[in-house]
C-alpha positions as a Markdown table, in Angstrom:
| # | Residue | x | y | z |
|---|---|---|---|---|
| 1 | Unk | 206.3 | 48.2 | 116.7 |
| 2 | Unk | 204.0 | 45.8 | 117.5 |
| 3 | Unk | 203.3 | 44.3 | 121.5 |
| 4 | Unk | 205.8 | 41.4 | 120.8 |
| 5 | Unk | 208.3 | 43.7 | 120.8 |
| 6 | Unk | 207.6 | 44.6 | 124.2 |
| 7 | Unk | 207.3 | 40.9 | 126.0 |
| 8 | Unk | 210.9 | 41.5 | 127.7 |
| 9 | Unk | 209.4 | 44.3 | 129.5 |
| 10 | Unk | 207.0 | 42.0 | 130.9 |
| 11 | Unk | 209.8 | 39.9 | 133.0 |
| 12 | Unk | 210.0 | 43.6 | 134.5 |
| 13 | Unk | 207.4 | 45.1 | 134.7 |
| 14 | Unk | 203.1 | 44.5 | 134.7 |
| 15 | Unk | 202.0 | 43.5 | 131.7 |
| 16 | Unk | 199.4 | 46.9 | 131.7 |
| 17 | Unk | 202.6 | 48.9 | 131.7 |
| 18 | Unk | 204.8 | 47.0 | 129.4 |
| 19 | Unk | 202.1 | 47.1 | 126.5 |
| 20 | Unk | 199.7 | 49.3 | 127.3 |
| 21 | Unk | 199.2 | 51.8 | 124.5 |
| 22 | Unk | 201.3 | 50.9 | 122.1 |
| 23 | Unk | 200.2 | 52.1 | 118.8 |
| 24 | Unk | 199.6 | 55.1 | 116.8 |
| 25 | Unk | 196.5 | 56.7 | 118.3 |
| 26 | Unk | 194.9 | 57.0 | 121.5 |
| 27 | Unk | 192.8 | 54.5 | 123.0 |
| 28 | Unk | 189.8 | 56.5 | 121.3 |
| 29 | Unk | 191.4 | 56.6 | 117.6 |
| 30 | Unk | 192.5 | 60.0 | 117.6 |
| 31 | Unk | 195.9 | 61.3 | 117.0 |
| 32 | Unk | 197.9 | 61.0 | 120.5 |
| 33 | Unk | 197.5 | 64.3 | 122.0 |
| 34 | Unk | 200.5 | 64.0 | 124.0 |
| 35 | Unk | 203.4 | 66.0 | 121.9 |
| 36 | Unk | 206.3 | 68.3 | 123.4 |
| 37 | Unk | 204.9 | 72.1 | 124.7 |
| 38 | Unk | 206.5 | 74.1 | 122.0 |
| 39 | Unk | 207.2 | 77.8 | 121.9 |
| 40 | Unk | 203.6 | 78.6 | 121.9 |
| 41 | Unk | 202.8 | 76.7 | 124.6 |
| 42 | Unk | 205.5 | 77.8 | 126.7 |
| 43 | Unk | 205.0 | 81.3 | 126.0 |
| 44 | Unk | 201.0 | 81.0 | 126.9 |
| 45 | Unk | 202.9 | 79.4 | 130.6 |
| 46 | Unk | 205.3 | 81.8 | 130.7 |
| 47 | Unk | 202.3 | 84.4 | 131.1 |
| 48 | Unk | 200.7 | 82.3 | 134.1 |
| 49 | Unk | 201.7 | 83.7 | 137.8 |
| 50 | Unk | 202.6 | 80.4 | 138.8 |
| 51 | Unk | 205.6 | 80.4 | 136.4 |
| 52 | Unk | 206.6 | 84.2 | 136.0 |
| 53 | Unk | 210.3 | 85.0 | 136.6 |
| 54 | Unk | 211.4 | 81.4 | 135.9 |
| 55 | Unk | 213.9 | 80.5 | 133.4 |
| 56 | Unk | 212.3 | 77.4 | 131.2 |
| 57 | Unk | 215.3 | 76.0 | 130.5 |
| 58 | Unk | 216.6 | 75.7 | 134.5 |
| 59 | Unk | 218.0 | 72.7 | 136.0 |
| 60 | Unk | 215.5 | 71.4 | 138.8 |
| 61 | Unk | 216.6 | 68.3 | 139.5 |
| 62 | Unk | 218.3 | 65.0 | 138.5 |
| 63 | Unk | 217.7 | 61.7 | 138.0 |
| 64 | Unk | 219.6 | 58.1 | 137.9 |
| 65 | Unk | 218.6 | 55.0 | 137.0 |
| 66 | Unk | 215.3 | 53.8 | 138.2 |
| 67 | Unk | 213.9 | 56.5 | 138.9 |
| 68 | Unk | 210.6 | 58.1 | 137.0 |
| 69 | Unk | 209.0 | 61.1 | 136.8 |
| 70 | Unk | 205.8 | 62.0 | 134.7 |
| 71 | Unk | 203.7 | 60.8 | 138.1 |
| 72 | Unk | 201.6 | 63.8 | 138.1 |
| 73 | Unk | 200.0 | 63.2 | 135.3 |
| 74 | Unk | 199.6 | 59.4 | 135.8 |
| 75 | Unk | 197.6 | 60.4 | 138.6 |
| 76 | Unk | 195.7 | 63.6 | 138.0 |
| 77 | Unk | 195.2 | 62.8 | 134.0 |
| 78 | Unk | 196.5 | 66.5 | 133.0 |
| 79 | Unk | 199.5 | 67.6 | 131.3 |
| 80 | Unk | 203.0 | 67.1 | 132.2 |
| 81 | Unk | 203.9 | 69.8 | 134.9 |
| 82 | Unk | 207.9 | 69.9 | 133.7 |
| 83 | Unk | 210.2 | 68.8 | 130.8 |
| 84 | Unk | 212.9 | 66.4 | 131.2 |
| 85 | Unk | 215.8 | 66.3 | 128.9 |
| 86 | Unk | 218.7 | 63.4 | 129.0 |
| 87 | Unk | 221.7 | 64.1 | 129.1 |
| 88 | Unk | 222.9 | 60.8 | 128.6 |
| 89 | Unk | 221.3 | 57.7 | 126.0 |
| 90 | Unk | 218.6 | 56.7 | 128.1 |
| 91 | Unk | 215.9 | 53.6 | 128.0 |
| 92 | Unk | 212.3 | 54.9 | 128.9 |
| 93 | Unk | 209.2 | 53.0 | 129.3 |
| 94 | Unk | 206.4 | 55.6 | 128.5 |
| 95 | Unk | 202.8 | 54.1 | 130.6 |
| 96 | Unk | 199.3 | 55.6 | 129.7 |
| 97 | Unk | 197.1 | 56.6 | 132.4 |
| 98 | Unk | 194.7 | 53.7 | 131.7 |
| 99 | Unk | 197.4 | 51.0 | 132.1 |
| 100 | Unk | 198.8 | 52.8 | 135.0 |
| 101 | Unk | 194.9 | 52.9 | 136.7 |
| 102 | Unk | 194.7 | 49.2 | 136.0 |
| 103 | Unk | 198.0 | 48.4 | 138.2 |
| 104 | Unk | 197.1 | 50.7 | 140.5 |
| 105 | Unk | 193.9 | 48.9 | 141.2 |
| 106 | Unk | 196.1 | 45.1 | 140.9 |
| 107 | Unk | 198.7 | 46.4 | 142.9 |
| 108 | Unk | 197.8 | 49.0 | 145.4 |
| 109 | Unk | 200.7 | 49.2 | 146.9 |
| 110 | Unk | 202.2 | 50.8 | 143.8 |
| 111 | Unk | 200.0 | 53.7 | 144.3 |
| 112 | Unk | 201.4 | 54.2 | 147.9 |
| 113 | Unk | 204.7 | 54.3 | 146.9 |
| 114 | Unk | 204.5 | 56.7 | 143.7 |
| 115 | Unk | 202.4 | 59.0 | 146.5 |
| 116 | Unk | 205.6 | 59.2 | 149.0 |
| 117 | Unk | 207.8 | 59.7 | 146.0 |
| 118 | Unk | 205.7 | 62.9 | 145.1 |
| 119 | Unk | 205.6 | 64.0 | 148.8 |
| 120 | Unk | 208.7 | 64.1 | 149.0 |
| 121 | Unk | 209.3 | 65.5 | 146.3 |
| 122 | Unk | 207.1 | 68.3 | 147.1 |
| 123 | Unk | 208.7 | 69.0 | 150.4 |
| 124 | Unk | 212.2 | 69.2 | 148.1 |
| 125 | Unk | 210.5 | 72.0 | 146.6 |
| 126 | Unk | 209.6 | 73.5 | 149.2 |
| 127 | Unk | 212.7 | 73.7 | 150.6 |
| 128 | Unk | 214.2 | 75.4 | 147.4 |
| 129 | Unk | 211.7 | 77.9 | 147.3 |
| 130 | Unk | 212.2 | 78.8 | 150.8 |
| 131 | Unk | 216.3 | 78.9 | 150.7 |
C-alpha cells in the first residue's frame, strides 16, 4: 500500500503519523521486528517476577473509540508492555516511534497529553493492585 493510500489520514491526523513507516521494512531495511509475542515469548515473561501468577489472557481494561494504547513504547522505544485484542472490527492507525518523535517535537503539547493519559493510567493500576 503505497502513502497515497493514506492521504485521508492526513485531514486527521499529522502527516508524520499518517505515513510514517509505511512499507515492508524498518526504516534501516531490515525485516520489521515488531511481530506478536508468541508462546515462547510469553512463556520466557511468564518466568519474570513482575508477571508471575497472572493469567495472560486477563481482561485489564477497555477501550472505545479514540482512544490509544501502545504509548509506552512510543515513548521509551521498547516492546509493547500488554496485548490488545478487538472485540469488535476496528480501524487502527499503527505510528512508528520516529514519526511519533517528530510530532512530539512539532507539537509538544501532544507529548503532555499522552504523559497524563499514562499517569493516569498508572494510578488505575494502582488502584487494582491495591483492592
Amino acid at each position: 500500500m503505497g502513502k497515497d493510500a493514506f492521504e485521508p489520514l492526513t485531514g486527521a491526523v499529522p502527516g508524520a503519523i499518517a505515513t510514517g513507516g509505511i512499507g515492508e521494512s524498518a526504516p534501516s531495511g531490515r525485516p520489521r521486528p515488531d511481530r506478536p509475542l508468541g508462546k515462547r515469548g510469553a512463556d520466557l515473561l511468564a518466568q519474570v517476577p513482575l508477571f508471575e501468577g497472572l493469567c495472560r489472557g486477563r481482561v485489564i481494561g477497555r477501550a472505545g473509540p479514540g482512544e490509544f494504547f501502545g504509548e509506552i513504547s512510543l515513548l521509551d522505544g521498547g516492546p509493547r508492555s500488554a496485548t490488545v485484542v478487538a472485540d469488535t472490527p476496528v480501524v487502527a492507525i499503527r505510528l512508528f516511534k520516529s514519526s511519533f518523535d517528530r510530532v512530539i517535537k512539532q507539537e509538544p503539547k501532544v507529548a503532555a497529553k499522552i504523559l497524563a493519559v499514562v499517569a493516569r493510567r498508572l494510578r488505575d493500576a494502582e488502584r487494582t493492585i491495591s483492592s
